[in-house]
N, C-alpha and C positions, 0 to 999 in steps of 0.2 A: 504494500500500500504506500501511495504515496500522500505527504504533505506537503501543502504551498507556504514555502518563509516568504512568495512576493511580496504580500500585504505589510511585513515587519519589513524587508527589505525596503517598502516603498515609502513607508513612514520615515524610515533613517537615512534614506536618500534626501529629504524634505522638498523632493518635485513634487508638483501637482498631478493630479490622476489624468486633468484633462490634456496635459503637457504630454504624458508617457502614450496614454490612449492616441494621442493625434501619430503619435513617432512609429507607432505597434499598425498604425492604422485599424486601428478598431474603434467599436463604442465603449465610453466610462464605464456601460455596465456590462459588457463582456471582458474589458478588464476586472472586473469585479470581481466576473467568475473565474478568471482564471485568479486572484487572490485569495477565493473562498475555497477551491478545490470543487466548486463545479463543473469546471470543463478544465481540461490538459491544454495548456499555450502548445501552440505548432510549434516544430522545431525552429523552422526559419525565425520564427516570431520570437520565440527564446533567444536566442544570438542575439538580438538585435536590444532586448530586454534588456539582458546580460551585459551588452555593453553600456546600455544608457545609465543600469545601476551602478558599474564598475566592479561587477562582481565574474564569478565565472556561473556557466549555465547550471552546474550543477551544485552551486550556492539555490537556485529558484525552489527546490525541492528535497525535502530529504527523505530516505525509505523507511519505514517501518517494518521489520520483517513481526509476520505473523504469525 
């Protein structure tokens, strides 16, 4: 299983959601989903995340084994 650190990642970046969503090209609130763990960010869309938070892609998420 996985979990979304976006949403904490995105607080401690202190961009705005609507800034990150316009750069993702997507909407505020399918950004959302991908910080709520509704939906999986595409890969492409990852990298691109990734870089704007200055993290690496697999800071976006971490595994829980079950």
């Amino acid at each position: 299983m996985l979990n979304s650190n976006i949403e904490k990642l995105l607080l401690e970046s202190g961009l705005k959601k609507s800034f990150v969503a316009n750069k993702l090209r997507v909407s505020v609130r399918q950004l959302r989903h991908y910080e709520t763990g509704h939906s999986l960010i595409p890969i492409d869309k990852a990298y691109i995340l990734a870089d704007i938070l200055k993290c690496k892609v697999d800071d976006l998420y971490n595994r829980e084994d079950e």
